[in-house]
C-alpha positions in Angstrom: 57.7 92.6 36.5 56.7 92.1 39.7 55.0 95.3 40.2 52.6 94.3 36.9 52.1 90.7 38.4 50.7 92.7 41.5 48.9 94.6 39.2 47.0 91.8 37.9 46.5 90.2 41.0 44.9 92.5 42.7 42.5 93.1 39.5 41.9 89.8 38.2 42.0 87.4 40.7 41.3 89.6 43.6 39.0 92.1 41.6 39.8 94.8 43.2 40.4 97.2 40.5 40.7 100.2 43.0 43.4 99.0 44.5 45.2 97.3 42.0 45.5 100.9 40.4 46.2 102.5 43.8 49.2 100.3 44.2 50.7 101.4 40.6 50.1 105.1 41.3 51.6 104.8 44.7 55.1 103.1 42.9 55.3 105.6 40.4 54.9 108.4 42.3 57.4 107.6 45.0 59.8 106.2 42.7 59.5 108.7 39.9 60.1 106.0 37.3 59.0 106.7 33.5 58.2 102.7 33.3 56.2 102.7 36.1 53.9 105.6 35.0 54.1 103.9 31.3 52.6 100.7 32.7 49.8 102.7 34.9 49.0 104.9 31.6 48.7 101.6 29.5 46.6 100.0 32.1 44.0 102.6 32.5 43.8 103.1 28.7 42.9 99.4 28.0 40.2 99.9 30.9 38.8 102.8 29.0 39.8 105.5 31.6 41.3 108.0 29.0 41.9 110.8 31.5 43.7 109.0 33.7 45.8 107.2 31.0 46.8 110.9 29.5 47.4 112.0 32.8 49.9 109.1 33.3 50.8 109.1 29.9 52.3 112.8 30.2 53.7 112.2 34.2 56.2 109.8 32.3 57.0 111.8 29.2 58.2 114.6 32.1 60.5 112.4 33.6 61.7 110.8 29.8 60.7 112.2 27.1 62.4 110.1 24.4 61.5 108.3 21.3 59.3 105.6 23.2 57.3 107.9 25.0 56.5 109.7 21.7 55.5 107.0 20.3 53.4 105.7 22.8 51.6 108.9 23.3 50.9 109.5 19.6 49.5 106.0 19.1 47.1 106.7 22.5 46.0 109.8 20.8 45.3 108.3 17.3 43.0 105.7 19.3 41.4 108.1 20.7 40.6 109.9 17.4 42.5 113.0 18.8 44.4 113.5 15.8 46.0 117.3 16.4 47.3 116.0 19.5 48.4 112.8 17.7 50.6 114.8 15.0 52.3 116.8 17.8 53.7 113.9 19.3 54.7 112.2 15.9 56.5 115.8 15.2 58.7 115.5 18.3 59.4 111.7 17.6 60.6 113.2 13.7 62.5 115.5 16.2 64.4 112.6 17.7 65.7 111.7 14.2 64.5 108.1 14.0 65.6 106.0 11.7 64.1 105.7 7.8 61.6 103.0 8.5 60.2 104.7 11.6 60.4 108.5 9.8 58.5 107.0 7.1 55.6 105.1 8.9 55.7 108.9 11.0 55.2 110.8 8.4 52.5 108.4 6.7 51.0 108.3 10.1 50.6 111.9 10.1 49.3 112.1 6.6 46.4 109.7 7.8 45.7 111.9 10.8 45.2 114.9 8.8 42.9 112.6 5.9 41.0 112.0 9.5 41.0 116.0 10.4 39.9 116.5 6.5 42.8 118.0 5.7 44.2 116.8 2.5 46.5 119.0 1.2 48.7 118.1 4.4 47.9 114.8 3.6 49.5 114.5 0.5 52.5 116.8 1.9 53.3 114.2 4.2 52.1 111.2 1.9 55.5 112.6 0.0 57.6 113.4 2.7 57.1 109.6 3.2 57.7 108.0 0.1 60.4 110.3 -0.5 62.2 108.7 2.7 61.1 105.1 2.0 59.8 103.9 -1.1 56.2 102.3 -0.9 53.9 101.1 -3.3 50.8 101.8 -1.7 51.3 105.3 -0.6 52.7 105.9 -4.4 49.6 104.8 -5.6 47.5 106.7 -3.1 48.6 109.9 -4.5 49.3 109.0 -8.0 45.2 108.4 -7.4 45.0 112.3 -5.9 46.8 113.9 -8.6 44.7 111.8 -11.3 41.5 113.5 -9.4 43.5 117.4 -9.6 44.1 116.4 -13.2 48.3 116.6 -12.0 49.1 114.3 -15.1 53.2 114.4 -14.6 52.8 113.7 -10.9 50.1 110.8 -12.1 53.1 109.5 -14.0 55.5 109.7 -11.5 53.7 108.3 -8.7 52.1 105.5 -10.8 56.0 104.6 -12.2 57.1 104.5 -8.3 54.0 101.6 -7.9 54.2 100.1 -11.1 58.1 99.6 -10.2 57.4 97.6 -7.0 54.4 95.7 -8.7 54.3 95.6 -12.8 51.2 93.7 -12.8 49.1 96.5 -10.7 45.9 96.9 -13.0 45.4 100.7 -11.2 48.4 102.1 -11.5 48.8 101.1 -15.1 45.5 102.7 -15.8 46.6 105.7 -14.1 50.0 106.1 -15.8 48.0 105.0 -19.5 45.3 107.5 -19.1 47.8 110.2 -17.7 50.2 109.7 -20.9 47.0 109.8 -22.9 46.0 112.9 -21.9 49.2 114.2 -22.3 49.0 113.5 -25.6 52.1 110.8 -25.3 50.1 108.1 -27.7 52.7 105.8 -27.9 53.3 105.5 -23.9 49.7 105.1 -23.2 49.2 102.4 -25.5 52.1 100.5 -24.4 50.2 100.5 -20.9 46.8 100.4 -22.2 47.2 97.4 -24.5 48.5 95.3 -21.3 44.9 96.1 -20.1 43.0 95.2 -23.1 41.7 91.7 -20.8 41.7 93.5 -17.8 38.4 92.7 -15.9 38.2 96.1 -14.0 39.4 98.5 -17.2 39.0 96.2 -20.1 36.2 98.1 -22.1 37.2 101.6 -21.0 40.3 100.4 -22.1 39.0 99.6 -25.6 37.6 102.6 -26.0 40.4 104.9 -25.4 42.3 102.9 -27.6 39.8 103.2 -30.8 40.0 106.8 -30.0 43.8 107.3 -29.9 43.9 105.1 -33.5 
């Protein structure tokens, strides 16, 4: 703490940003100390000196590589929009055997990095890996919406369940799930979704239609 209040001194009030720096790179060098390095890396990243930061960044993942420091490194890389780099770091946090809610948002962290590296078949690997260790609404919709567009009706209807379990009144997934049962051939399962979407603002006169069709 009073290392970072030094810190600040020296760069706010004093504005000297060179030494400020200099005195954090001195501590964590001589004292070897994870926190230390962690505080310099944090410091130079919000000053936009991403070099350094990485530098510091992986000087105290040497000296503790643990959860934290996975997790700290993977979210510098996502900012940076180095996404490969990103998903190696969320690999060895999985590694660490987190617990559910932090495997899931890992694994839906790492979907989102490979949707950013255009990637989307290990997107919707780890999309699932996700949901499959935490259920979530969004990310059920998310891919009952990608096997809608690869014509994957039974996965449509899976996925779209998984949503329209958390939230009956979602409009999408309930248009997914109708039109999947429809195309199926299951008349009587996409009518019961269709006809709650008769009024719908968004699907009301597709809606219709598929309904005059299927009677």
């Amino acid at each position: 703490e009073l290392l970072n209040a030094k810190f600040f001194i020296l760069k706010d009030d004093l504005k000297d940003s060179v030494r400020a720096f200099q005195t954090l790179e001195d501590y964590a060098e001589v004292a070897n100390d994870a926190t230390a390095y962690i505080m310099l890396a944090d410091n130079y990243a919000q000053a936009g000196n991403t070099a350094k930061a990485e530098e510091a960044y992986l000087k105290a993942e040497l000296i503790r590589p643990d959860a934290d420091i996975f997790t700290r490194i993977g979210n510098f890389y996502r900012a940076n929009g180095n996404y490969e780099n990103a998903n190696i770091y969320l690999q060895k946090l999985i590694a660490t055997q987190p617990d559910d809610d932090k495997l899931a948002v890992a694994y839906n962290q790492i979907a989102q990095n490979y949707n950013q590296m255009g990637n989307r078949t290990k997107m919707v690997e780890y999309l699932e890996k996700s949901l499959e260790v935490k259920s979530d609404a969004r990310i059920a919709l998310t891919l009952a919406g990608h096997y809608n567009s690869a014509k994957n009706w039974s996965k449509v209807i899976q996925y779209a369940t998984i949503t329209l379990r958390e939230d009956a009144n979602n409009s999408d997934a309930r248009m997914l799930r109708g039109v999947a049962y429809y195309q199926q051939k299951n008349n009587s399962a996409a009518i019961a979704d269709l006809e709650r979407l008769t009024s719908d603002p968004k699907y009301g006169v597709q809606v219709q239609s598929i309904l005059k069709a299927i009677k």
